[in-house]
N, C-alpha and C positions, 0 to 999 in steps of 0.2 A: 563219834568223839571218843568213847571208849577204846576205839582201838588202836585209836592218834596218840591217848594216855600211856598204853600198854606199850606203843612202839616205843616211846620217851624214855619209862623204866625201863627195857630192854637195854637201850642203850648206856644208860646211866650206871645198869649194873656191869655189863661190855665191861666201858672206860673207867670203872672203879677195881676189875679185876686186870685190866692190864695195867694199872698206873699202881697201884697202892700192892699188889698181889705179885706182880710181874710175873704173870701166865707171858706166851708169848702167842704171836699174833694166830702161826699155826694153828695152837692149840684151842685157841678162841674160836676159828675159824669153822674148825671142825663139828666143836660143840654145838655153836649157833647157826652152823649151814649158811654162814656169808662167805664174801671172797675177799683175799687179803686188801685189794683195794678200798672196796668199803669200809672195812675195820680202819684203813690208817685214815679216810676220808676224815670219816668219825672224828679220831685221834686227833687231826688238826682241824678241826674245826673245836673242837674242846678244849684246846691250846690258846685257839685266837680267841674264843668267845666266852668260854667257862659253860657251865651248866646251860645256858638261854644256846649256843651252839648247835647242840643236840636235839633240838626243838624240830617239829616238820617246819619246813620255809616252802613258802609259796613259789610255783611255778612262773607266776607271769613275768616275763622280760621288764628288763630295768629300762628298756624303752623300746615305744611303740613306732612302727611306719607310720601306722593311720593316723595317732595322734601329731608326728614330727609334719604327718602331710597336711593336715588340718591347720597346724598354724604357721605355717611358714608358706606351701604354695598354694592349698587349696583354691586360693580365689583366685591365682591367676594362673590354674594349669585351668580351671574350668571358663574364665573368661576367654584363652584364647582356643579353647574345642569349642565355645560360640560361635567365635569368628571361623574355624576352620574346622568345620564340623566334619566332612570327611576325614581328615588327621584322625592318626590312633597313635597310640603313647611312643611311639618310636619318633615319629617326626615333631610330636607333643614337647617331648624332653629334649630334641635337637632344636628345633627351637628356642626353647625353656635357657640351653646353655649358652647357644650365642647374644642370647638379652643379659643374662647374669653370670658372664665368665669367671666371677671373682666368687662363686657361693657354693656351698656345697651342695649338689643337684641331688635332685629325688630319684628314685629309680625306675623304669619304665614297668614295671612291675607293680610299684607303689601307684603309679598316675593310672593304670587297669582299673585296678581296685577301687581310685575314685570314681574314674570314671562308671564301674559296673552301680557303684554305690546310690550316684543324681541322674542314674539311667540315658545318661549320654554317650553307652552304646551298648553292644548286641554281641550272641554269638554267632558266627556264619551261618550256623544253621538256621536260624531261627530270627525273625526280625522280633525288632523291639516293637513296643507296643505303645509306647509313647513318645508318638508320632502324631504330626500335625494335619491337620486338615486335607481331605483329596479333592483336589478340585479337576474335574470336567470340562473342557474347554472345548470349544466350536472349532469346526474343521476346517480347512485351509479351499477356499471359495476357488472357484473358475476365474481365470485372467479373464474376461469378457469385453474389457472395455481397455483403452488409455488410462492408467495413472491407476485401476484397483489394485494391481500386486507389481509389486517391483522385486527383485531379486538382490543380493548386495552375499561380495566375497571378495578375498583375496585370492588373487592369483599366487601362484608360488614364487618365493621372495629369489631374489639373483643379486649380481653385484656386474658394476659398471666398469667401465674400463679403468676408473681413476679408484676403483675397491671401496667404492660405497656399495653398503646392502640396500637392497632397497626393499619396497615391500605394496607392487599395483594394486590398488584396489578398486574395483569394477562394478559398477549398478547398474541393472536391464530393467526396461520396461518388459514381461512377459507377456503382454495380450501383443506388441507389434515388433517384439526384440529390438526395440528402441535400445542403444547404447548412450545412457545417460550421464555415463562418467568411468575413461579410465585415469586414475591420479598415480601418482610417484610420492609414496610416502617414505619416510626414514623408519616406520616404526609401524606398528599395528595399534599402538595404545587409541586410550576414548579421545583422549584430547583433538589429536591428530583424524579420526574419522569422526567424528561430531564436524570438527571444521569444516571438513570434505563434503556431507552430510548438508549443511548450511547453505552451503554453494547451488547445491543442488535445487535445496527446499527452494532457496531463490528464484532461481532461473527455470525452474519448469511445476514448479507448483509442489504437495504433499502427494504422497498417494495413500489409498485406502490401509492398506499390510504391503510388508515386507517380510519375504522367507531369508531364512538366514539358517547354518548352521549352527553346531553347538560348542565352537573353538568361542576362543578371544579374539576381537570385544562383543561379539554381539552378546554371547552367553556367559553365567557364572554360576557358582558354584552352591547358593544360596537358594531363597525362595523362586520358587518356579522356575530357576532358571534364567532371572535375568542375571543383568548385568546393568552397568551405571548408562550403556549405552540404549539398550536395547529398553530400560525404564523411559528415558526422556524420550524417545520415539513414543513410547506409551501415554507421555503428559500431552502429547500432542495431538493426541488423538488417532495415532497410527496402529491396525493390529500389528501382531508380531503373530510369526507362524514357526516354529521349530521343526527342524527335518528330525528324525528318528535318527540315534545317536549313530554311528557306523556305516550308514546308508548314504555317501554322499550323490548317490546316483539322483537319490529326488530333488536334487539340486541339478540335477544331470547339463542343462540349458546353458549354465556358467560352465560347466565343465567343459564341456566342448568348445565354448567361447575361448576360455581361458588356452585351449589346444591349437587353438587357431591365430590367437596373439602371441602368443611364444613363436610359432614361426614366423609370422609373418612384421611381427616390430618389435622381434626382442634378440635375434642374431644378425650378426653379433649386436651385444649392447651397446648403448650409448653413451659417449665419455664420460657425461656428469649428468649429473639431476636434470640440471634443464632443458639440454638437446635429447634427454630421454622422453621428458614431459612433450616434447613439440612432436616430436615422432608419435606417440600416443595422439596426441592430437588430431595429426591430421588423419593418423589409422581409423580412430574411430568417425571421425567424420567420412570417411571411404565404407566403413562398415554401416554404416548410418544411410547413406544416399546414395551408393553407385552398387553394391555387393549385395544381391539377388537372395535371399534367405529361403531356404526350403520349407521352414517351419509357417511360413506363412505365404506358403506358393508362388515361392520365387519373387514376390514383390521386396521393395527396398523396407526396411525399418520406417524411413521418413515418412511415406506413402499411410503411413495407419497411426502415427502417431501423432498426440495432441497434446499441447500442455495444458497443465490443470490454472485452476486461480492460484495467482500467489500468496502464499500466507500472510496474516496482517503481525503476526510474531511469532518468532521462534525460539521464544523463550518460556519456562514451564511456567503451567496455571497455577497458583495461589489454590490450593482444596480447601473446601469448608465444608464442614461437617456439622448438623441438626444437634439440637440436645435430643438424649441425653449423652451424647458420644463428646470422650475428652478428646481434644485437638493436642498435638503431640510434633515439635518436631526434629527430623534428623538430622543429626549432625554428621559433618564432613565424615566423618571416621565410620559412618555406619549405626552411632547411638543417639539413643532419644533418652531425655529424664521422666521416670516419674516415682514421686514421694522420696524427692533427695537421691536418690538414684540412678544410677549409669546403668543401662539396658542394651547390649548390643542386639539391631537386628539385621543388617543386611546395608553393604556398601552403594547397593544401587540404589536403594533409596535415600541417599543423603542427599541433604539440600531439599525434600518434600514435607508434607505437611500429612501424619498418617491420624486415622480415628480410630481411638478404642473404644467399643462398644460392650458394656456388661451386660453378661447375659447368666453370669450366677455372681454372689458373693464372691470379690478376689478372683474372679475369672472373665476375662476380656477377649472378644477377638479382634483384631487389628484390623484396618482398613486403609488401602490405597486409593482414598476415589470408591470406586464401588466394587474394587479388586477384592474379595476376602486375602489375604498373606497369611496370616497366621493365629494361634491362640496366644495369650498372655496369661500368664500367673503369677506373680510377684514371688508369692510366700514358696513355690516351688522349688525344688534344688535346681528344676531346667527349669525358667521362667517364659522365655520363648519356645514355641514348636512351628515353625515353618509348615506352608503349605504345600504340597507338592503335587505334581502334574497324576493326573490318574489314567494308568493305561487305559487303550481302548482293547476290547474284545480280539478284534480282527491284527495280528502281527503287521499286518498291509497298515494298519491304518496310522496316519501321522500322529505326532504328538506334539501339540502345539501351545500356544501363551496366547493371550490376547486379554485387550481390556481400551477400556477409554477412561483413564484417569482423572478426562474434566469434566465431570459430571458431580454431581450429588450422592450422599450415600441415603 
């Protein structure tokens, strides 16, 4: 403080020997070992302010990022790295700009910071450390029988003679390479393969799991990996099996199917939707009952396949959950409430009925059925932490999902 005083005087006597004395600035310069900028600094700040001018002024900026981020976007640059928690403040704030064209946007610089801030993310090197639960999941069983593993993909999408895209999508039985369904969709969405799906359940029963890759719809980008598709498979009591992300070889069975339909009913294509659908049709009933399969010793598909019981509904179980676990549920968009509050956890679970279970003060962990998902925190800057698939040991070994929903927790 003394020497904050000492600067003051200095100055004081400076701007009293150049105003009243008329030294010039040179000569001041000289004596006191400053440089002319400083001295005339001085000068006009003495001019504009009088004696209080002269004073030290504090360094901090007349305004803050952190603080302009904190009340203007904070809660909804963090709400939507919820929803899209891969995003980093690049796709963050493109985003950000096409919801609020008309405001002045935060910088992606500033949305880092918060994000490093409520530990909603990490540097390359190094993961974050608040992170959700690892979960361990059973391995992906032997076809053995009719109806325990079915397979389900897309064939590669093309377009028709009249320039509709289309987009086949194809489900095997893998214990007898039963073809259970090639369809002609406009699109890949849930909607459109839940229908498909339906049809299926119908007419030849559920099966045990289904292997699926890690594209759209089966997979997302959320807990464990589902999706809104690959969850109602789950309410139904179906495992789900995930191939290892890049490897579409252990899907290998479709792949070569899929090689095998492309020449044989997909050139040239068919004018429209529906004489492409009828060609499918009777393809696969050809591949089904007259076409010798190697994989199962040259016998027909038909010859080892059976259908299961029909399901009595196929629509998702109602979950209930024991005290002391709160019952909680999702809504369409992916959030649930609790204490006046909007919670975002995950779009494939909307429409379910999730259990939080406390196991400290203000900490819960979620429950799908007897799936753990995630932890919960309220008071948290991240209030959700998703759970995520835990690799296995072996690079060979698959990585998979699976659960039975209707059950009890």
């Amino acid at each position: 403080m003394q020497e904050g005083c000492e600067r003051i005087l200095l100055r004081r006597e400076l701007i009293r020997e150049l105003c009243e004395e008329g030294r010039s600035v040179s000569e001041l310069g000289r004596r006191y070992g400053l440089s002319r900028k400083t001295i005339h600094s001085w000068k006009r700040r003495y001019e504009q302010e009088g004696l209080k001018g002269l004073e030290q002024k504090s360094r901090r900026p007349h305004r803050s990022p952190r603080q302009a981020i904190s009340q203007e976007w904070e809660g909804e640059v963090l709400e939507l790295k919820r929803r899209r928690r891969t995003w980093g403040p690049k796709k963050l704030v493109a985003e950000l700009k096409r919801r609020n064209p008309d405001k002045a946007m935060v910088s992606q610089r500033t949305v880092g910071r918060l994000l490093r801030a409520a530990g909603l993310t990490h540097d390359r090197r190094r993961r974050s450390r608040k992170n959700g639960p690892l979960i361990e999941l059973p391995h992906r069983p032997e076809a053995s029988a009719s109806n325990r593993l079915w397979a389900i993909d897309f064939k590669g999408d093309f377009c028709l003679q009249d320039g509709t895209r289309v987009y086949p999508l194809t489900i095997e039985d893998l214990y007898s390479r039963f073809l259970l369904e090639v369809r002609v969709l406009k699109s890949t969405n849930f909607s459109e393969v839940r229908t498909s799906c339906r049809r299926v359940f119908s007419r030849y029963g559920m099966p045990e799991g289904i292997v699926v890759d890690n594209g759209s719809p089966f997979a997302g980008e959320g807990l464990l990996g589902l999706s809104r598709l690959s969850s109602w498979w789950m309410s139904l009591g179906i495992k789900v099996y995930f191939i290892e992300p890049r490897k579409p070889y252990q899907n290998g069975h479709l792949e070569r199917l899929h090689g095998t339909l492309k020449i044989e009913a997909t050139q040239p294509p068919a004018p429209k939707m529906d004489s492409q659908q009828r060609r499918f049709d009777r393809w696969r009933k050809y591949y089904n009952e007259q076409r010798p399969h190697e994989a199962i010793a040259q016998r027909y598909p038909s010859e080892l396949y059976h259908p299961g019981a029909k399901p009595a509904s196929l629509e998702a179980v109602s979950l209930h959950y024991p005290n002391p676990i709160l019952k909680r549920y999702v809504k369409s968009g992916g959030e649930f409430i609790f204490s006046g509050r909007r919670y975002f956890l995950s779009e494939a679970l909307s429409g379910y009925n999730i259990g939080l279970k406390p196991i400290e003060v203000g900490k819960f962990e979620i429950f799908w059925g007897q799936l753990l998902v995630g932890l919960f925190e309220p008071a948290s800057a991240d209030p959700i932490r998703l759970a995520r698939r835990k690799k296995k040991a072996s690079p060979k070994t698959q990585h998979l999902a699976t659960g039975n929903s209707s059950g009890k927790n």
